[in-house]
C-alpha positions as CSV (number, residue, x, y, z in Angstrom):
1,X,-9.3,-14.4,16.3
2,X,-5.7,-13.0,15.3
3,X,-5.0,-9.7,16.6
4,X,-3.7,-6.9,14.1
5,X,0.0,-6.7,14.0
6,X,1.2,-3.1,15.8
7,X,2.2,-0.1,13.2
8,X,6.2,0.3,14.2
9,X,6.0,3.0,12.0
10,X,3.6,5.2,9.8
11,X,4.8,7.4,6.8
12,X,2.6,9.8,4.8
13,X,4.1,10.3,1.4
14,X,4.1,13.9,0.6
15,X,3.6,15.1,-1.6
16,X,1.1,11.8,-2.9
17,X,2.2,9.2,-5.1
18,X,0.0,9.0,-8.5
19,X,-0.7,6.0,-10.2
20,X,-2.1,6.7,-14.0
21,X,-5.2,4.3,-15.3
22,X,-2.7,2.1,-17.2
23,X,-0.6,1.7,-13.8
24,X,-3.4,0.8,-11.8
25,X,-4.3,-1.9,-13.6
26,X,-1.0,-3.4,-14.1
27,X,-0.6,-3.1,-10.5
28,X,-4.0,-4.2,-9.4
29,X,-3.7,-7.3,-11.7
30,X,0.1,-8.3,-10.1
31,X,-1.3,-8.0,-6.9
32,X,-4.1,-10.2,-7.5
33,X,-1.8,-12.7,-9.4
34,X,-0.1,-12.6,-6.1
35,X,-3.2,-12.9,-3.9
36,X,-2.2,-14.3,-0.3
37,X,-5.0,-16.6,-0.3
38,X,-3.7,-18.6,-3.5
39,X,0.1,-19.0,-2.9
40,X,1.2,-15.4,-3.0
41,X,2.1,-12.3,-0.7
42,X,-0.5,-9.3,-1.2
43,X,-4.0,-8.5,-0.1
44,X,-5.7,-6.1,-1.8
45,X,-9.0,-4.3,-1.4
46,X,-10.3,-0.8,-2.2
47,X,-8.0,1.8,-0.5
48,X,-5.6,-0.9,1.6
49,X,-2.8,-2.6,-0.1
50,X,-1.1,-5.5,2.7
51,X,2.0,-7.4,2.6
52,X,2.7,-10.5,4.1
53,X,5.5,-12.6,4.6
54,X,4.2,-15.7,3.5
55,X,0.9,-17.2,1.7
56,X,-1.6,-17.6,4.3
57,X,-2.7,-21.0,5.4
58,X,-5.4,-22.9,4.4
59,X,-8.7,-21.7,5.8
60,X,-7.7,-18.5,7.4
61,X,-10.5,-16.0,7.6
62,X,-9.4,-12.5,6.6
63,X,-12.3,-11.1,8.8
64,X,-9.9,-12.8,11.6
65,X,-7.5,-9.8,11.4
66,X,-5.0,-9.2,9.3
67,X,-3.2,-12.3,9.0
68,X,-0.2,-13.9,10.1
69,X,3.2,-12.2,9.3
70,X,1.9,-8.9,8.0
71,X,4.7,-6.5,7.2
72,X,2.8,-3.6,6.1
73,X,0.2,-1.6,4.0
74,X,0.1,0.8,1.8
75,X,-2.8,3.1,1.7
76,X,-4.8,4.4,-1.3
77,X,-7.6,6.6,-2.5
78,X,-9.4,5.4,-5.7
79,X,-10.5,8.1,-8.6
80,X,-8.7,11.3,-6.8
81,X,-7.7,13.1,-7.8
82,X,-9.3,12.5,-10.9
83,X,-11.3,9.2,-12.3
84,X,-9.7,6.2,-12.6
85,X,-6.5,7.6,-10.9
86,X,-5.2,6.1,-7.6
87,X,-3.4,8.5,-5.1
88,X,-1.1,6.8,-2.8
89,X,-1.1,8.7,0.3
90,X,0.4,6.7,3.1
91,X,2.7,3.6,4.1
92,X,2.1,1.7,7.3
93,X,4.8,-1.0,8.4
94,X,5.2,-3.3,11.3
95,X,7.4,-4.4,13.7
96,X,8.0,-7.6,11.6
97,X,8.2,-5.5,8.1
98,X,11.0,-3.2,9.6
99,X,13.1,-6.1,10.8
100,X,12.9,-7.7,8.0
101,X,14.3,-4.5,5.9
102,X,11.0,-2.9,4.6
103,X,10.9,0.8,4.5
104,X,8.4,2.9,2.1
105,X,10.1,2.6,-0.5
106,X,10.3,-0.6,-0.9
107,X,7.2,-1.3,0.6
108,X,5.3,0.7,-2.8
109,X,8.1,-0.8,-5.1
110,X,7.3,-4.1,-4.5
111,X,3.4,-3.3,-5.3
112,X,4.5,-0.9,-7.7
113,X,6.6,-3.1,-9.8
114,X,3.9,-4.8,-11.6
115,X,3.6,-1.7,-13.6
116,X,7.4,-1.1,-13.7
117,X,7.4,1.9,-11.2
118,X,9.1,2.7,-8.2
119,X,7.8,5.0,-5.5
120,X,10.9,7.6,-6.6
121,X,9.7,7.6,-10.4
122,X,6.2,8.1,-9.7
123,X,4.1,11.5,-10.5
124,X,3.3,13.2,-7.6
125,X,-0.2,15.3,-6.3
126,X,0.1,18.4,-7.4
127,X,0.5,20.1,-4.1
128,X,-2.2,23.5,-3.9
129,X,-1.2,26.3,-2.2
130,X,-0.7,26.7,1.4
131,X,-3.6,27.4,3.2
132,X,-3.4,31.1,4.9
133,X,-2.2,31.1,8.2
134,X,-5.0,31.5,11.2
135,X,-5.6,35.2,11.9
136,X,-3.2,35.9,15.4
């Protein structure tokens, strides 16, 4: 069974990234042009977005674990904050991803691309108020 590559690091993007209807599905469709199973880099399922160095080889079992060479994953909540929205919440990378030069940024460029977006030029959450402080 492979093991799941350690988090070197673990970023929550604040406020959230927000990926429109028409982004999502650009982005959803690149990633599954470039599935991992079929020659490609990315994994993607509902909420978990992985990248990987390389396609990965012929029979592995994603059940196994993550798969060889993972650099990192970006993580997602589907229809929030409103339907068909994505909010992009948080970017995990590993050891491997960081040496090989992969921050967030670039991390949710290389997914976002697909719609021709970067992480910078994304809408953001709207942030609600603070929540009042804890009686003292």
């Amino acid at each position: 069974m492979a093991r799941e590559a350690p988090f070197a690091t673990v970023e929550v993007i604040r406020p959230a990234a927000l990926l429109s209807e028409s982004a999502t599905r650009l982005i959803l469709a690149g990633l599954e042009s470039n599935d991992v199973r079929r020659g490609g880099v990315w994994y993607a399922r509902p909420g978990i977005w992985q990248r990987f160095a390389e396609p990965w080889p012929d029979g592995f079992v994603p059940t196994d674990g993550p798969g060889p060479l993972h650099l990192g994953t970006v993580s997602c909540v589907y229809d929030s904050p409103r339907r068909y929205t994505v909010t992009v919440f948080r970017v995990s990378l590993t050891t491997l991803g960081t040496e090989r030069g992969f921050t967030m940024e670039s991390l949710c460029d290389d997914a976002f691309r697909y719609a021709d977006l970067t992480l910078a030029d994304c809408p953001r959450v709207p942030m609600d108020q603070a929540p009042k402080p804890l009686p003292g």
